[in-house]
N, C-alpha and C positions, 0 to 999 in steps of 0.2 A: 504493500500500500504506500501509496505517496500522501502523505501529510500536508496540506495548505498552512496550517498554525503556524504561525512564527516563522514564515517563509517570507524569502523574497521573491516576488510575483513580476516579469517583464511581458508584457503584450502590446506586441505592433499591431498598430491599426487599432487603437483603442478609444481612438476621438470616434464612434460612431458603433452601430451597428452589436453584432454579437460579443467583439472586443470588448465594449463599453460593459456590456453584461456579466461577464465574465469576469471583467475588476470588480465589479462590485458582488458576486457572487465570492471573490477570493478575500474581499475582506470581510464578506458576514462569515466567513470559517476561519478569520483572526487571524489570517495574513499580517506581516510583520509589516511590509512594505508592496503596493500594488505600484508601477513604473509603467506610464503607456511614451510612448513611441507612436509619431502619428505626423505627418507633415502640413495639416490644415491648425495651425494654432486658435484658432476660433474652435476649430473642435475639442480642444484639448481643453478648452478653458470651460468646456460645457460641461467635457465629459469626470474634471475635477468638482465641478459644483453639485451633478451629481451625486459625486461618491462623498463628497460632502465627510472627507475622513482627510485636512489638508494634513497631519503627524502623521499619516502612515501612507502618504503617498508623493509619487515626485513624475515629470514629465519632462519632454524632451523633443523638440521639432526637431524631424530626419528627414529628407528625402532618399529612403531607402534605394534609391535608382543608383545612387553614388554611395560605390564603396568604399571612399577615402572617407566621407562621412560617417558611415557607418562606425568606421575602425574608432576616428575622432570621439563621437558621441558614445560610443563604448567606453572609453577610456575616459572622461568624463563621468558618468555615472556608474562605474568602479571607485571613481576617486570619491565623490557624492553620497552611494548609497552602498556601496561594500558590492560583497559576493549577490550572484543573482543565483536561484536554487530551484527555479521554474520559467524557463523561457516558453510563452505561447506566440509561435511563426503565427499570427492572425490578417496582417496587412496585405491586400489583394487588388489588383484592378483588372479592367474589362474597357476596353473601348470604343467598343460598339460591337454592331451585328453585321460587318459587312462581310462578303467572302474573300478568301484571302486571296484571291486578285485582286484586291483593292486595295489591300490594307499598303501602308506606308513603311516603309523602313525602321522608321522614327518609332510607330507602333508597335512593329516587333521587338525592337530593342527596349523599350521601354515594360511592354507588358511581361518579357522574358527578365527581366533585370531585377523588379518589383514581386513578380508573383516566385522567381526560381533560382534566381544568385541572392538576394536578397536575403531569405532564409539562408542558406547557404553560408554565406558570409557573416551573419549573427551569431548564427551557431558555434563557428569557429572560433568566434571570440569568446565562447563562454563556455565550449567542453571541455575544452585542456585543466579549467580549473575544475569544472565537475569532476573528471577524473579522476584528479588528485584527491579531490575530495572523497572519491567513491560513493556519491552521491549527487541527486538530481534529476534533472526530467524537461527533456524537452516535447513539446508537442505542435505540430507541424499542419496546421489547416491547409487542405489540401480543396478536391473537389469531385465531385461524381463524375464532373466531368472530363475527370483523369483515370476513366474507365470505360467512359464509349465518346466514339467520336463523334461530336455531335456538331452538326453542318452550322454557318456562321458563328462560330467562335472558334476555330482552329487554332487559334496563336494562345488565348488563353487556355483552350484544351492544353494544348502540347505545352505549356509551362506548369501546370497543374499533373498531368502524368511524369515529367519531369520530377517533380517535388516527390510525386507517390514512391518512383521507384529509390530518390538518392536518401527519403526516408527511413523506408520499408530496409535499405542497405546497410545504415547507419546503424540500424537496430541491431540488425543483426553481429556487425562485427562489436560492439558495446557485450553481446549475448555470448559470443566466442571469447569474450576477454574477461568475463563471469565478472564485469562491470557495475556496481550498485546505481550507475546510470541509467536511465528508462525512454526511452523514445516512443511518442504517442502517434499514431498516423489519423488524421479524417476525412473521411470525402463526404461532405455533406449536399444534398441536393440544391435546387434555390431557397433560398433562406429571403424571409420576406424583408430586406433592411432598406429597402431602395436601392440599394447594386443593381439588382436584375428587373426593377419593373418596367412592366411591358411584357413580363415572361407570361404565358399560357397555356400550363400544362394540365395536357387531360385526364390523365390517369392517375400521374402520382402528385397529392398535395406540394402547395409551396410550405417552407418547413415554418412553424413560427420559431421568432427570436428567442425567446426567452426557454422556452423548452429546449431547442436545440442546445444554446450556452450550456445549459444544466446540465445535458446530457453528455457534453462534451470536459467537465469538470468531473463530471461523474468517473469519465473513462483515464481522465489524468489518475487521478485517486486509484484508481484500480489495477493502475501499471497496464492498460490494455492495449496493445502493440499495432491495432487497427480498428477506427472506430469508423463502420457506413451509415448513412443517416437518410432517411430512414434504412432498416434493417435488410426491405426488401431490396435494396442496390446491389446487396453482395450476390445475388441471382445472378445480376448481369454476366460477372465474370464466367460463372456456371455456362451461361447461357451463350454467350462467347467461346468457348471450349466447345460446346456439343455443336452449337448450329451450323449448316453451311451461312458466309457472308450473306447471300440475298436473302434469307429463311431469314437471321437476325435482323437483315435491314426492314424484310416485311412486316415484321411481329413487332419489334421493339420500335425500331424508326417511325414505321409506318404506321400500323395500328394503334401502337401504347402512343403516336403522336411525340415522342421524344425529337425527333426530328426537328418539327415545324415550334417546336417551343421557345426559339430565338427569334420568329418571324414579324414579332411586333412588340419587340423590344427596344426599351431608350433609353434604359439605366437613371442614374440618380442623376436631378437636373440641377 
């Protein structure tokens, strides 16, 4: 079991959304110190009055795009708030729905940078000391749809399957070195925070905020090494394995409407 009490708590992307939820779920279980990471300071300043806890918490404008910053504002709130003892990778973007003959350069690098070096590069700052410590826990918000491909979002798909796999990898060599480190995976469906609205999905619900957060603190706690949201996504994989291509594009694409659930999408305005 992983402990929240008396822990220090870091989540990017916490000016907003499930992030936001999340810190304040880490300090009603007596979090030592909850630390967001978020590059809109207008939301930082929200998501502090909020949690309405200023002794047990502290904040930090990143643009996680840039990894010299990253390194910088790391080493700042080492010097600030000590050892961090729970990093949640939360900060994600999306830039629209267009297909990826359209998309920009700029786009790609940026949504690649943000959603999958970005993690990346955090983490590196903060496991060497877990390590040492032989304790810790990182958890790495991921995406479902870093499990099927799903038509107008190809760049943030493929940054999000990115994440699943250099995750899902990390775990394991932490598990080969019978390490008291824990690394959390999650692919959560659309989650209702204004990210993805305009999504319209037919079969399977948009996920709400606050149950999702919970569920996803639930799975820190638990040391659980893959968390899918809702339950029934782990299918896919299944269903991935058995079907022929066009069998899965017919049934899941087609049918369950997976497909067409980017078609009138506009994200957060």
């Amino acid at each position: 079991m992983t402990r929240i009490k008396d822990k220090c708590v870091l989540i990017t992307g916490a000016g907003s959304g499930i992030g936001r939820i999340m810190g304040r779920l880490a300090l009603e279980r007596g979090a030592r110190k909850v630390i967001v990471w978020d590059i809109d300071e207008g939301r930082i300043a929200e998501t502090l009055t909020v949690w309405a806890a200023p002794e047990r918490t502290a904040a930090y404008r990143a643009d996680l795009s840039d990894t010299r910053q990253i390194e910088q504002t790391a080493a700042r709130m080492h010097a600030e708030c000590g050892q961090v003892d729970i990093l949640i990778n939360c900060a994600g973007i999306i830039t629209g729905n267009k297909t990826f003959d359209r998309m920009s350069p700029a786009e790609i690098e940026r949504t690649m940078a943000v959603n999958t070096t970005a993690p990346m590069q955090l983490a590196l700052q903060l496991l060497p000391g877990m390590i040492a410590r032989n304790e810790g826990h990182i958890c790495n918000i991921a995406s479902a749809a870093g499990m099927i491909s799903n038509p107008r979002m190809s760049v943030y798909a493929a940054s999000k399957w990115a994440v699943i796999g250099w995750s899902d990898s990390v775990r394991i060599e932490l598990q080969e070195a019978r390490s008291g480190v824990h690394i959390t995976t999650v692919a959560p469906y659309y989650i209702n925070t204004g990210m993805f609205d305009g999504v319209r999905s037919r079969l399977v619900p948009i996920l709400d905020p606050e149950r999702t957060a919970r569920r996803i603190i639930r799975a820190i706690e638990r040391n659980r090494s893959f968390c899918g949201i809702p339950w029934g996504f782990h299918l896919i994989r299944f269903a991935q394995g058995v079907l022929p291509t066009c069998l899965f594009d017919r049934i899941i694409g087609q049918w369950a409407g997976i497909y067409h659930t980017m078609d009138h999408f506009t994200g957060r305005r």
